[in-house]
C-alpha positions in Angstrom: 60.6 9.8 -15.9 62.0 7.7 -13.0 64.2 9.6 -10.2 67.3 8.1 -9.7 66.2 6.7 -6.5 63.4 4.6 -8.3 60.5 6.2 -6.3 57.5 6.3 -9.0 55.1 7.8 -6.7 54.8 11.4 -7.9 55.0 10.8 -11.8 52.2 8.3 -11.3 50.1 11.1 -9.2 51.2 13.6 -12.0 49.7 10.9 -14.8 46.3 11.4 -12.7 46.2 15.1 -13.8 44.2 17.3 -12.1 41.1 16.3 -13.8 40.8 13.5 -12.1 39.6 14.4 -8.6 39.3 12.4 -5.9 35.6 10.8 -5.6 33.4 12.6 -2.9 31.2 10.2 -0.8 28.0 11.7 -0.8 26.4 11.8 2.5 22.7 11.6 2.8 20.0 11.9 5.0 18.4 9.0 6.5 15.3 7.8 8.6 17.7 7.4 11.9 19.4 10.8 11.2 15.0 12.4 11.1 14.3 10.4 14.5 17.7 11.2 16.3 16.5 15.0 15.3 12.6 14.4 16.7 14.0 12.9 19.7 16.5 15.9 20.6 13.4 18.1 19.7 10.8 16.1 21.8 13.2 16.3 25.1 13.7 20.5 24.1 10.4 21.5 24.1 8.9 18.9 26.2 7.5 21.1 28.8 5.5 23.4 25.9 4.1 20.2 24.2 2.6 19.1 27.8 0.6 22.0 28.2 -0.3 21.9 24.8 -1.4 18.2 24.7 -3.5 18.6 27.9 -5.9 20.0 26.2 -9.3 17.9 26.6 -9.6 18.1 22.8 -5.7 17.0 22.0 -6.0 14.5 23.9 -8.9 12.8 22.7 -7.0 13.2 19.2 -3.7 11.6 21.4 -5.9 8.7 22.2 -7.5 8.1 19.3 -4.0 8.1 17.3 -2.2 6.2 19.5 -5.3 3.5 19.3 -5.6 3.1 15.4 -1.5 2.5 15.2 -1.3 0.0 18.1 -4.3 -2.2 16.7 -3.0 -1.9 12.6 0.9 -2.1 13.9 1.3 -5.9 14.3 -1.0 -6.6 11.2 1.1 -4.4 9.2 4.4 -5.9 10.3 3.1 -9.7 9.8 1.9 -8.5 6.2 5.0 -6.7 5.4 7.2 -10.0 5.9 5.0 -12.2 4.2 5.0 -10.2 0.9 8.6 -10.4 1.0 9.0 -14.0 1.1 6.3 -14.0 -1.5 8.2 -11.9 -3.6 11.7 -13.3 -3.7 11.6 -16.9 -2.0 8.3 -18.1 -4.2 9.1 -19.2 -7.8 7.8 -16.8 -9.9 7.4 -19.9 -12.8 5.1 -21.3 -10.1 2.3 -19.1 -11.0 2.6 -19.6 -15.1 2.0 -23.4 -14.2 -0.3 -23.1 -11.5 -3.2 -21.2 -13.3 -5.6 -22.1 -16.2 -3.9 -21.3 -19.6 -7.6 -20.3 -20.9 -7.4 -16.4 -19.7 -11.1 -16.1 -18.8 -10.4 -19.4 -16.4 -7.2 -17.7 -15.4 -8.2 -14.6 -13.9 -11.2 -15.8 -11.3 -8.2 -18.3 -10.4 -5.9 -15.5 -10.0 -8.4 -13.5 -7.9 -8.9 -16.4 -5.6 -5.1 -16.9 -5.3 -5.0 -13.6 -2.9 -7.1 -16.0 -0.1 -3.3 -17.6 0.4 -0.7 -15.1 0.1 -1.0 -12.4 2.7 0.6 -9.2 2.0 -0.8 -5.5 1.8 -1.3 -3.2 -2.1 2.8 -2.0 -1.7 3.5 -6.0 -2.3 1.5 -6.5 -4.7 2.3 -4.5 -6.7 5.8 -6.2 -7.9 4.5 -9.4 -7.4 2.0 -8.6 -10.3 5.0 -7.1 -12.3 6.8 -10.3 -11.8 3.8 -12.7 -13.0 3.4 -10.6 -16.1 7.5 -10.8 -16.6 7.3 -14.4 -16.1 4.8 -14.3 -19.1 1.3 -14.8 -17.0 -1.5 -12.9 -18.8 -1.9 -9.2 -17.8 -5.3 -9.8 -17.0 -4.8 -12.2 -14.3 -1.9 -10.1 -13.2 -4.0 -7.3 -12.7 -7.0 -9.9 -10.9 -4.5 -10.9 -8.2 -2.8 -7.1 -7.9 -6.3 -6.0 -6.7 -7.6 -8.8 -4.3 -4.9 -10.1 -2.8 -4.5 -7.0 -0.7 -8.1 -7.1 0.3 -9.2 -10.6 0.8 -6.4 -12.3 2.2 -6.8 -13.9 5.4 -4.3 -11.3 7.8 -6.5 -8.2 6.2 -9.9 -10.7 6.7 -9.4 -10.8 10.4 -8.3 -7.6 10.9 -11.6 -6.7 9.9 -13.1 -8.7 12.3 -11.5 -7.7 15.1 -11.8 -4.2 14.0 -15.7 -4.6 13.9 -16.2 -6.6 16.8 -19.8 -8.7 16.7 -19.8 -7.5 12.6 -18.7 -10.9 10.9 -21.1 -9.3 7.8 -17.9 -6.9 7.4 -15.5 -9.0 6.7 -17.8 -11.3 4.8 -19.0 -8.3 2.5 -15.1 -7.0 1.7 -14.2 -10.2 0.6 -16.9 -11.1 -1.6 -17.2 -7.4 -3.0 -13.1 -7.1 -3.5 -13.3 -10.3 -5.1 -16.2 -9.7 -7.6 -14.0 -6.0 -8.6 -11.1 -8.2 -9.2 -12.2 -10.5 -11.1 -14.5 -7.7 -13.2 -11.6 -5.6 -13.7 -9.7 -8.6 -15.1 -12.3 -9.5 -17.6 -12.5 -5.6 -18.3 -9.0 -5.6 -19.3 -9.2 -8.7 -21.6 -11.7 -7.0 -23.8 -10.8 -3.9 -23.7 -6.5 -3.5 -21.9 -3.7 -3.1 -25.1 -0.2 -4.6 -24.3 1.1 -1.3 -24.9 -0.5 0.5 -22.2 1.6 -2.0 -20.2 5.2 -1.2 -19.8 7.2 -3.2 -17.5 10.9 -1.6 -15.9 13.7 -4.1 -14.6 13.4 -4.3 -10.3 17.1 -5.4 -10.0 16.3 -5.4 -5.6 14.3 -8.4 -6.9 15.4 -10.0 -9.9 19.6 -9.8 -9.4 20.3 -9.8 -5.7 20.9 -12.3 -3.9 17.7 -13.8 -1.4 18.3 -12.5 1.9 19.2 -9.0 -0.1 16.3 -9.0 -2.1 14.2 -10.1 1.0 15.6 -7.4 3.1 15.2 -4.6 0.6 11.3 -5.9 0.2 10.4 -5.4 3.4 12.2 -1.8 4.1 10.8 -0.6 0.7 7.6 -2.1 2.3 8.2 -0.8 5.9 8.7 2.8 4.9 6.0 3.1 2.4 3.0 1.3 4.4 4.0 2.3 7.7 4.7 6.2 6.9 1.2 6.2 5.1 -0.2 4.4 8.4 0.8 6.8 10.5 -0.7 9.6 8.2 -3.6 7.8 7.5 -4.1 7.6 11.8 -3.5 11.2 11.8 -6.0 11.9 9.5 -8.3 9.8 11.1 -8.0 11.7 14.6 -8.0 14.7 13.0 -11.8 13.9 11.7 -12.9 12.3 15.1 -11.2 15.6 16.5 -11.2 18.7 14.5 -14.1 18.5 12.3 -17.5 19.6 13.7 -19.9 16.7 14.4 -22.8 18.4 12.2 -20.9 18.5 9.3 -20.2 14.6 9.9 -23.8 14.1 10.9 -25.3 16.2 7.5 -22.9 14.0 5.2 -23.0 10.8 6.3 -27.0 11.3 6.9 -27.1 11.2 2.9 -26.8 7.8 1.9 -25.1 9.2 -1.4 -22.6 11.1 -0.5 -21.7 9.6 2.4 -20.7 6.5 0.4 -18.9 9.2 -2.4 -17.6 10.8 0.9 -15.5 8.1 2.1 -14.6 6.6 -1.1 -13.0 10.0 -1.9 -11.6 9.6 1.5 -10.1 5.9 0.9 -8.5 7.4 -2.0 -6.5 10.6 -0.1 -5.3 8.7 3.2 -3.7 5.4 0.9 -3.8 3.5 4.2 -2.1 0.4 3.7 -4.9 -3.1 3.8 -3.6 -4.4 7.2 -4.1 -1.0 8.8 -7.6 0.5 7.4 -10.1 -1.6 8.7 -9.7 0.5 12.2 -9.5 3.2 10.6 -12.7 2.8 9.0 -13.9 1.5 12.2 -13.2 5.0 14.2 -15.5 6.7 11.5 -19.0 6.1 13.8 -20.6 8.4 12.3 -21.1 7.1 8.3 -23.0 3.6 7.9 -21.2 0.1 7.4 -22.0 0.8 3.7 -20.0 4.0 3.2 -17.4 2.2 5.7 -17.2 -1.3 3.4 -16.6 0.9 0.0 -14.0 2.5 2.3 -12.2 -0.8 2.8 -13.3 -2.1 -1.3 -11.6 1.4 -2.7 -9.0 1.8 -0.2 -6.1 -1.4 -1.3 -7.2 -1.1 -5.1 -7.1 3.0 -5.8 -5.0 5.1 -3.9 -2.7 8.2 -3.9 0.2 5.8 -3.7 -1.0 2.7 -5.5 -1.7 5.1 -8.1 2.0 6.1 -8.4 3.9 2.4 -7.7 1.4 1.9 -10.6 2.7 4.3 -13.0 6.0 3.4 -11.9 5.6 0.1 -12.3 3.5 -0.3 -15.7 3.6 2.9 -16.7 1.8 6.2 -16.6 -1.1 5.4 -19.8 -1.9 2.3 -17.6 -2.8 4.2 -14.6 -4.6 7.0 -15.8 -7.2 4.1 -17.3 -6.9 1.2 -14.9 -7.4 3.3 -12.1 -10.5 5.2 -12.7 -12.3 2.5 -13.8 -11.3 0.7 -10.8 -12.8 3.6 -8.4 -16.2 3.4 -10.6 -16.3 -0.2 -10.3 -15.0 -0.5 -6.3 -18.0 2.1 -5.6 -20.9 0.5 -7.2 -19.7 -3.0 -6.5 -18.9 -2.0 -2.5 -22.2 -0.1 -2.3 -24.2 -3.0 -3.7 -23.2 -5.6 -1.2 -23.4 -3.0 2.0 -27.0 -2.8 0.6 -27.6 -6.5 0.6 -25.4 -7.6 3.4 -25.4 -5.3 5.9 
Protein backbone atom coordinates (compact mmCIF):
# COMPACT_ATOMS: atom_id res chain seq x y z
CA UNK A 1 0.00 0.00 0.00
CA UNK A 2 0.73 3.72 -0.45
CA UNK A 3 1.66 5.84 2.80
CA UNK A 4 -0.34 8.73 3.14
CA UNK A 5 2.54 10.90 2.16
CA UNK A 6 2.70 9.10 -1.34
CA UNK A 7 6.38 7.91 -0.99
CA UNK A 8 6.36 4.43 -2.91
CA UNK A 9 9.91 3.79 -2.23
CA UNK A 10 9.86 1.00 0.46
CA UNK A 11 6.78 -1.09 -0.94
CA UNK A 12 8.62 -1.12 -4.18
CA UNK A 13 11.96 -2.36 -2.39
CA UNK A 14 9.69 -4.74 -0.34
CA UNK A 15 8.19 -6.13 -3.97
CA UNK A 16 12.04 -6.95 -4.67
CA UNK A 17 11.94 -9.56 -1.89
CA UNK A 18 14.88 -10.80 -0.57
CA UNK A 19 15.57 -13.13 -3.21
CA UNK A 20 16.52 -10.85 -5.37
CA UNK A 21 19.96 -9.72 -4.44
CA UNK A 22 21.79 -7.09 -5.63
CA UNK A 23 24.25 -8.31 -8.67
CA UNK A 24 27.96 -8.69 -7.55
CA UNK A 25 30.49 -7.45 -10.14
CA UNK A 26 32.88 -10.10 -10.41
CA UNK A 27 36.34 -8.89 -10.30
CA UNK A 28 38.96 -10.74 -12.18
CA UNK A 29 42.45 -11.07 -12.74
CA UNK A 30 44.05 -9.53 -15.61
CA UNK A 31 47.50 -9.32 -17.63
CA UNK A 32 48.21 -5.66 -16.10
CA UNK A 33 47.23 -6.83 -12.51
CA UNK A 34 50.30 -10.22 -13.27
CA UNK A 35 52.90 -7.46 -14.54
CA UNK A 36 52.05 -4.71 -11.82
CA UNK A 37 52.87 -7.92 -9.41
CA UNK A 38 56.29 -9.03 -11.43
CA UNK A 39 57.28 -5.47 -11.33
CA UNK A 40 56.82 -5.00 -7.46
CA UNK A 41 58.59 -8.43 -7.19
CA UNK A 42 61.50 -7.55 -9.64
CA UNK A 43 62.34 -4.17 -7.67
CA UNK A 44 62.06 -6.66 -4.02
CA UNK A 45 64.40 -8.99 -4.76
CA UNK A 46 66.47 -7.27 -7.20
CA UNK A 47 69.71 -7.48 -5.36
CA UNK A 48 69.28 -11.62 -5.02
CA UNK A 49 68.45 -11.98 -8.79
CA UNK A 50 71.80 -9.95 -9.65
CA UNK A 51 73.96 -12.26 -7.98
CA UNK A 52 72.02 -14.96 -9.32
CA UNK A 53 72.12 -13.80 -12.99
CA UNK A 54 75.88 -13.12 -12.88
CA UNK A 55 76.43 -16.36 -13.23
CA UNK A 56 78.70 -16.99 -16.59
CA UNK A 57 76.11 -19.68 -17.43
CA UNK A 58 72.76 -17.47 -16.73
CA UNK A 59 73.94 -15.13 -18.57
CA UNK A 60 74.66 -16.74 -21.66
CA UNK A 61 70.93 -18.09 -21.12
CA UNK A 62 70.02 -14.00 -20.52
CA UNK A 63 71.53 -13.30 -23.82
CA UNK A 64 70.42 -15.83 -25.73
CA UNK A 65 66.64 -15.06 -24.50
CA UNK A 66 66.71 -11.65 -24.82
CA UNK A 67 68.19 -12.31 -28.61
CA UNK A 68 65.49 -14.71 -29.98
CA UNK A 69 62.55 -12.21 -28.55
CA UNK A 70 64.08 -8.98 -29.98
CA UNK A 71 64.64 -10.49 -33.60
CA UNK A 72 60.80 -12.60 -33.60
CA UNK A 73 59.13 -9.38 -31.65
CA UNK A 74 58.55 -6.97 -34.57
CA UNK A 75 57.67 -9.91 -37.00
CA UNK A 76 55.25 -11.16 -34.59
CA UNK A 77 53.51 -7.76 -34.03
CA UNK A 78 53.40 -6.92 -38.00
CA UNK A 79 51.76 -10.60 -38.36
CA UNK A 80 49.42 -10.22 -35.58
CA UNK A 81 47.83 -6.97 -37.20
CA UNK A 82 47.65 -8.25 -40.51
CA UNK A 83 45.59 -11.36 -39.59
CA UNK A 84 43.17 -9.11 -37.98
CA UNK A 85 42.39 -7.05 -40.79
CA UNK A 86 42.30 -10.32 -42.73
CA UNK A 87 39.90 -11.61 -40.48
CA UNK A 88 37.24 -8.95 -40.09
CA UNK A 89 37.95 -6.13 -42.75
CA UNK A 90 38.26 -8.84 -45.84
CA UNK A 91 34.94 -10.16 -47.24
CA UNK A 92 34.70 -13.45 -46.25
CA UNK A 93 32.25 -14.05 -49.76
CA UNK A 94 35.55 -12.94 -51.51
CA UNK A 95 37.14 -16.16 -51.11
CA UNK A 96 33.89 -18.49 -52.32
CA UNK A 97 34.30 -16.31 -55.68
CA UNK A 98 37.83 -16.05 -55.87
CA UNK A 99 38.75 -19.84 -56.06
CA UNK A 100 38.11 -22.65 -58.57
CA UNK A 101 34.60 -24.31 -57.90
CA UNK A 102 36.32 -27.75 -59.10
CA UNK A 103 37.71 -28.84 -55.41
CA UNK A 104 40.81 -30.47 -56.74
CA UNK A 105 41.56 -26.92 -58.67
CA UNK A 106 40.47 -25.21 -55.45
CA UNK A 107 42.79 -26.43 -52.95
CA UNK A 108 46.47 -25.83 -54.76
CA UNK A 109 44.71 -22.35 -55.29
CA UNK A 110 43.86 -22.11 -51.71
CA UNK A 111 47.47 -23.21 -50.74
CA UNK A 112 48.98 -20.58 -52.90
CA UNK A 113 46.54 -17.92 -51.43
CA UNK A 114 48.86 -17.96 -48.05
CA UNK A 115 51.82 -16.14 -50.42
CA UNK A 116 49.44 -12.83 -49.88
CA UNK A 117 47.92 -12.77 -46.66
CA UNK A 118 50.43 -12.58 -43.90
CA UNK A 119 49.45 -13.76 -40.60
CA UNK A 120 50.86 -16.49 -38.05
CA UNK A 121 48.74 -20.43 -37.27
CA UNK A 122 46.60 -18.42 -34.24
CA UNK A 123 44.97 -16.39 -37.44
CA UNK A 124 44.42 -18.87 -39.35
CA UNK A 125 42.82 -20.73 -37.77
CA UNK A 126 39.33 -18.66 -37.78
CA UNK A 127 40.04 -17.42 -41.05
CA UNK A 128 39.67 -21.16 -42.16
CA UNK A 129 36.54 -21.47 -39.90
CA UNK A 130 35.16 -18.52 -41.66
CA UNK A 131 35.82 -19.86 -45.45
CA UNK A 132 34.20 -23.06 -44.52
CA UNK A 133 31.06 -20.98 -42.84
CA UNK A 134 30.94 -18.97 -45.98
CA UNK A 135 30.44 -22.35 -47.67
CA UNK A 136 34.17 -22.85 -49.35
CA UNK A 137 35.05 -26.57 -49.42
CA UNK A 138 36.68 -27.99 -46.21
CA UNK A 139 39.43 -29.09 -48.20
CA UNK A 140 40.59 -25.87 -49.42
CA UNK A 141 39.92 -24.49 -45.99
CA UNK A 142 42.16 -26.78 -44.48
CA UNK A 143 44.95 -26.13 -47.74
CA UNK A 144 45.09 -22.41 -46.73
CA UNK A 145 44.87 -23.14 -42.62
CA UNK A 146 48.32 -24.93 -43.05
CA UNK A 147 50.39 -22.73 -45.59
CA UNK A 148 49.45 -19.52 -44.96
CA UNK A 149 51.24 -19.50 -41.71
CA UNK A 150 54.38 -20.94 -43.26
CA UNK A 151 54.83 -19.45 -46.62
CA UNK A 152 53.72 -16.08 -46.48
CA UNK A 153 56.00 -13.40 -47.29
CA UNK A 154 56.55 -11.78 -43.35
CA UNK A 155 57.37 -15.64 -42.09
CA UNK A 156 59.54 -16.00 -45.69
CA UNK A 157 61.86 -13.28 -44.72
CA UNK A 158 62.10 -13.88 -41.33
CA UNK A 159 63.72 -16.89 -42.35
CA UNK A 160 66.12 -15.22 -44.30
CA UNK A 161 67.25 -12.98 -42.02
CA UNK A 162 67.29 -15.55 -39.45
CA UNK A 163 69.73 -17.73 -41.68
CA UNK A 164 71.82 -15.19 -42.89
CA UNK A 165 73.75 -16.24 -46.47
CA UNK A 166 71.00 -19.51 -46.40
CA UNK A 167 68.44 -18.29 -49.09
CA UNK A 168 68.03 -22.44 -49.58
CA UNK A 169 66.06 -22.10 -46.15
CA UNK A 170 63.56 -20.05 -46.94
CA UNK A 171 63.33 -21.52 -50.46
CA UNK A 172 62.95 -25.18 -48.99
CA UNK A 173 60.02 -24.07 -46.21
CA UNK A 174 58.06 -22.69 -48.69
CA UNK A 175 58.14 -25.25 -51.27
CA UNK A 176 57.93 -28.14 -48.64
CA UNK A 177 54.89 -26.19 -46.53
CA UNK A 178 53.31 -25.86 -49.70
CA UNK A 179 53.49 -29.36 -51.12
CA UNK A 180 52.00 -30.61 -47.21
CA UNK A 181 49.25 -28.20 -47.77
CA UNK A 182 48.15 -28.95 -50.69
CA UNK A 183 48.69 -33.04 -49.90
CA UNK A 184 46.78 -32.72 -46.91
CA UNK A 185 43.91 -31.05 -48.82
CA UNK A 186 43.67 -33.76 -51.37
CA UNK A 187 44.00 -36.27 -48.33
CA UNK A 188 40.95 -34.83 -46.92
CA UNK A 189 38.86 -34.92 -50.22
CA UNK A 190 39.19 -38.63 -50.41
CA UNK A 191 39.22 -39.54 -47.31
CA UNK A 192 37.81 -36.10 -44.57
CA UNK A 193 33.67 -36.73 -43.56
CA UNK A 194 31.64 -33.41 -43.02
CA UNK A 195 30.94 -34.71 -39.67
CA UNK A 196 34.25 -34.87 -38.37
CA UNK A 197 33.93 -31.06 -38.97
CA UNK A 198 31.92 -29.08 -36.51
CA UNK A 199 31.94 -25.44 -36.78
CA UNK A 200 30.91 -23.03 -33.29
CA UNK A 201 29.54 -19.38 -33.79
CA UNK A 202 32.87 -16.72 -33.09
CA UNK A 203 30.45 -13.83 -32.20
CA UNK A 204 34.18 -11.41 -31.65
CA UNK A 205 34.01 -11.88 -35.40
CA UNK A 206 30.88 -12.42 -36.93
CA UNK A 207 28.50 -9.82 -34.63
CA UNK A 208 30.65 -7.01 -33.43
CA UNK A 209 31.13 -4.25 -34.91
CA UNK A 210 34.80 -3.70 -37.14
CA UNK A 211 37.02 -1.89 -35.01
CA UNK A 212 35.63 -4.42 -32.06
CA UNK A 213 36.14 -7.39 -33.83
CA UNK A 214 39.48 -6.04 -35.08
CA UNK A 215 40.63 -5.21 -31.66
CA UNK A 216 39.52 -8.47 -30.08
CA UNK A 217 41.61 -10.32 -33.10
CA UNK A 218 44.65 -8.97 -32.34
CA UNK A 219 44.57 -9.34 -28.32
CA UNK A 220 43.27 -12.92 -28.72
CA UNK A 221 46.20 -12.97 -31.15
CA UNK A 222 48.77 -10.96 -28.90
CA UNK A 223 48.27 -13.10 -25.87
CA UNK A 224 48.29 -16.43 -27.40
CA UNK A 225 51.41 -16.00 -29.88
CA UNK A 226 53.34 -13.77 -27.80
CA UNK A 227 52.95 -15.82 -24.40
CA UNK A 228 54.02 -19.01 -26.50
CA UNK A 229 57.04 -16.81 -27.95
CA UNK A 230 58.27 -16.06 -24.95
CA UNK A 231 58.12 -19.85 -23.77
CA UNK A 232 59.18 -20.99 -26.84
CA UNK A 233 62.61 -18.40 -26.25
CA UNK A 234 62.85 -19.85 -22.89
CA UNK A 235 63.00 -23.15 -23.97
CA UNK A 236 65.31 -22.39 -26.49
CA UNK A 237 67.96 -20.98 -23.98
CA UNK A 238 67.33 -23.47 -21.80
CA UNK A 239 68.71 -26.09 -24.57
CA UNK A 240 71.70 -23.75 -25.68
CA UNK A 241 72.20 -23.47 -21.72
CA UNK A 242 71.30 -26.31 -19.58
CA UNK A 243 71.48 -29.30 -21.63
CA UNK A 244 75.01 -30.92 -21.97
CA UNK A 245 76.62 -30.42 -25.36
CA UNK A 246 77.23 -34.40 -25.90
CA UNK A 247 73.90 -35.22 -25.50
CA UNK A 248 73.15 -32.47 -28.42
CA UNK A 249 76.13 -33.62 -30.29
CA UNK A 250 75.04 -37.75 -29.94
CA UNK A 251 71.45 -36.80 -31.21
CA UNK A 252 71.74 -34.53 -33.73
CA UNK A 253 74.88 -36.74 -35.06
CA UNK A 254 72.02 -39.28 -36.13
CA UNK A 255 70.56 -38.06 -39.14
CA UNK A 256 67.21 -39.96 -37.84
CA UNK A 257 66.60 -38.82 -34.82
CA UNK A 258 67.82 -35.64 -35.06
CA UNK A 259 65.13 -34.91 -37.63
CA UNK A 260 62.44 -37.00 -35.14
CA UNK A 261 64.21 -34.85 -32.42
CA UNK A 262 63.22 -31.54 -33.42
CA UNK A 263 60.03 -32.32 -35.05
CA UNK A 264 58.98 -33.62 -31.60
CA UNK A 265 60.43 -30.44 -30.51
CA UNK A 266 58.42 -28.15 -33.02
CA UNK A 267 55.48 -29.81 -31.64
CA UNK A 268 56.06 -29.03 -27.61
CA UNK A 269 57.33 -25.19 -27.86
CA UNK A 270 54.09 -24.16 -30.40
CA UNK A 271 56.24 -21.17 -31.32
CA UNK A 272 54.14 -18.96 -33.31
CA UNK A 273 55.54 -18.76 -37.57
CA UNK A 274 56.89 -15.16 -37.31
CA UNK A 275 58.98 -16.09 -34.21
CA UNK A 276 60.52 -19.79 -35.00
CA UNK A 277 62.79 -19.33 -37.62
CA UNK A 278 65.36 -17.89 -34.86
CA UNK A 279 64.57 -20.09 -32.81
CA UNK A 280 65.45 -22.86 -35.00
CA UNK A 281 68.36 -20.83 -35.99
CA UNK A 282 69.92 -20.89 -32.20
CA UNK A 283 69.79 -24.82 -32.51
CA UNK A 284 73.72 -25.08 -34.12
CA UNK A 285 74.12 -28.07 -33.26
CA UNK A 286 71.24 -30.33 -35.53
CA UNK A 287 71.69 -29.92 -39.47
CA UNK A 288 69.47 -27.42 -41.75
CA UNK A 289 67.45 -30.66 -42.41
CA UNK A 290 66.27 -31.40 -38.86
CA UNK A 291 66.05 -27.43 -38.53
CA UNK A 292 63.65 -27.10 -41.94
CA UNK A 293 61.16 -30.02 -40.56
CA UNK A 294 61.41 -27.77 -37.42
CA UNK A 295 59.95 -24.77 -39.26
CA UNK A 296 57.51 -27.40 -41.82
CA UNK A 297 56.01 -29.07 -38.41
CA UNK A 298 56.13 -26.18 -36.27
CA UNK A 299 52.88 -23.61 -37.86
CA UNK A 300 50.90 -26.84 -38.98
CA UNK A 301 51.04 -29.27 -35.59
CA UNK A 302 51.37 -27.83 -32.36
CA UNK A 303 50.39 -28.11 -28.69
CA UNK A 304 48.20 -25.03 -29.29
CA UNK A 305 47.19 -25.41 -32.89
CA UNK A 306 46.09 -28.71 -31.75
CA UNK A 307 43.67 -27.24 -29.22
CA UNK A 308 42.29 -23.86 -31.33
CA UNK A 309 41.68 -26.98 -33.59
CA UNK A 310 39.53 -28.92 -31.52
CA UNK A 311 37.91 -25.83 -30.44
CA UNK A 312 37.38 -24.69 -33.54
CA UNK A 313 36.21 -27.96 -35.63
CA UNK A 314 35.96 -30.03 -33.08
CA UNK A 315 37.82 -32.68 -31.07
CA UNK A 316 37.25 -36.11 -33.91
CA UNK A 317 38.88 -33.56 -36.39
CA UNK A 318 42.01 -33.06 -34.59
CA UNK A 319 42.79 -36.29 -33.32
CA UNK A 320 42.89 -37.27 -37.32
CA UNK A 321 43.95 -34.18 -39.18
CA UNK A 322 46.68 -33.64 -36.87
CA UNK A 323 48.63 -36.77 -36.88
CA UNK A 324 48.56 -37.24 -40.31
CA UNK A 325 49.78 -33.77 -40.72
CA UNK A 326 52.97 -34.52 -38.42
CA UNK A 327 53.65 -37.80 -40.68
CA UNK A 328 53.27 -35.93 -43.78
CA UNK A 329 55.28 -32.49 -42.48
CA UNK A 330 58.22 -34.99 -41.49
CA UNK A 331 58.71 -36.92 -44.58
CA UNK A 332 57.85 -34.07 -46.82
CA UNK A 333 60.40 -31.54 -44.70
CA UNK A 334 63.02 -34.24 -44.61
CA UNK A 335 62.81 -34.83 -48.37
CA UNK A 336 63.50 -31.32 -49.52
CA UNK A 337 66.51 -30.71 -46.63
CA UNK A 338 67.86 -33.75 -48.54
CA UNK A 339 67.64 -32.27 -51.94
CA UNK A 340 68.02 -28.64 -51.18
CA UNK A 341 70.22 -28.15 -48.61
Amino acid sequence: MTPPGGVAGPPALAEAGPSAPRPRRERRIGSLEVLAVLLVLLVIFREPLGRIISGARLQTWTTVFVSVLVQAAPFLVFGVVLSAVIAVFVPRSFWAKALPSHPVLAVPAAGLAGVVLPGCECGSVPIAGSLIRRGVTPAAALAFLLAAPAINPIVLTATVIAFPGRPEMAVARGAASLVVAVAMGWLWLRLGKAEWIKLPHRPDLDDASKARAFWAACRHDVMHAGGFLVVGAAAAATINVIVPGAWLQALAGNPVLSVIALAVLAVLLSICSEADAFVAASLTQFSLTARLVFLVVGPMVDLKLISMQTGMFGRRFAFRFAPATFAAAVLIGAGFGAVLL
